[in-house]
N, C-alpha and C positions, 0 to 999 in steps of 0.2 A: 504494500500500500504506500501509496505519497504521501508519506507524512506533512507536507504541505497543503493538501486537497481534504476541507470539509468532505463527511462522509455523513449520509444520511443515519440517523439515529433514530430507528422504530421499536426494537427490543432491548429487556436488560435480561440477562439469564433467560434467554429465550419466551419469556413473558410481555405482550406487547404493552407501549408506554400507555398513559391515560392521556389524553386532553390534546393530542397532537404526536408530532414527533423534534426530536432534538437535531442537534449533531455533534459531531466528534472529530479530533483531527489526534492522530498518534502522535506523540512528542518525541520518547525516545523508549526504546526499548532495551535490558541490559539479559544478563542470566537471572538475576535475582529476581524482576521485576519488569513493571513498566510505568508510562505516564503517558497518560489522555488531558486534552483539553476539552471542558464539555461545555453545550451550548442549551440551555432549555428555552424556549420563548415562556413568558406569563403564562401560566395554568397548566402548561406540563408536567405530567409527574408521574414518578416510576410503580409499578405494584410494590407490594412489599415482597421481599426476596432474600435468596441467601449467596454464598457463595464460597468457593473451594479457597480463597485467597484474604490475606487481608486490605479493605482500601482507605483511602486517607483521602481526605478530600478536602481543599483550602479554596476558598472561595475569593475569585476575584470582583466580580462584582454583581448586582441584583440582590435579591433576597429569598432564601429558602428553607421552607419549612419540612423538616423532616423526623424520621422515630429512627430509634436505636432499641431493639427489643423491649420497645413499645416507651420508653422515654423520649418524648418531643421536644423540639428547641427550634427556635428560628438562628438559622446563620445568615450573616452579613459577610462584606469584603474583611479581609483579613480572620476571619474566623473558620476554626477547622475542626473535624466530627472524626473520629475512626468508627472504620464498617467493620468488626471482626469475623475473621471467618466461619461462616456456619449460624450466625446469626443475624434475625430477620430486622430488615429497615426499608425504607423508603426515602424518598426525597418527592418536595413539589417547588416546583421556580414561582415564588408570589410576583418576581415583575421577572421580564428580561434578566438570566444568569447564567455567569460563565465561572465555572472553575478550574482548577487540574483535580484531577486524581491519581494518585498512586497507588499502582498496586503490586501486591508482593506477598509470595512466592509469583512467576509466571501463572498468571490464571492456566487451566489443562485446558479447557477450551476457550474460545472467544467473545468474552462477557457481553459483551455489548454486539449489537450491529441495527 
């Protein structure tokens, strides 16, 4: 993939989004890991879900409301959630929101598309 070319964003672990869809652009890729930069427009939002990896997610800007095995909190820029692995959360973009995510081990499959 070109990690410079936005990719359309309709699934997260194979589950489709709510409210629309996102996008994505790859940042970088290591052994250990990776990093996405993600795009939600207002009212997007993901099911709740799990996943084989853990993600980190720093928010650059907009605002989003999301659960951490069912604990909710709104993040803003500069403010950052871990998703651990195996435990369910969600995310919804209250305006326009872009972050990175991290994540780590290598997801086994391709978390998002």
């Amino acid at each position: 993939m070109d990690e410079q070319v936005w990719q359309p964003l309709k699934t997260v672990e194979g589950l489709p989004l709510r409210g629309g869809e996102g996008r994505f652009r790859l940042l970088e890729t290591a052994e250990s890991g990776l990093a996405y930069l993600i795009h939600y427009p207002a009212g997007v939002a993901s099911p709740t879900h799990a996943h084989d990896h853990d993600s980190i997610v720093y928010v650059l800007s907009g605002k989003l409301r999301g659960a951490v095995d069912g604990a909710e909190a709104v993040l803003e820029p500069g403010d950052s959630v871990l998703h651990p692995r195996g435990v369910g959360h969600h995310v919804e973009a209250l305006t326009d929101s872009m972050w990175v995510e991290f994540k780590s081990p290598l997801p086994g499959r391709p978390p998002i598309a």
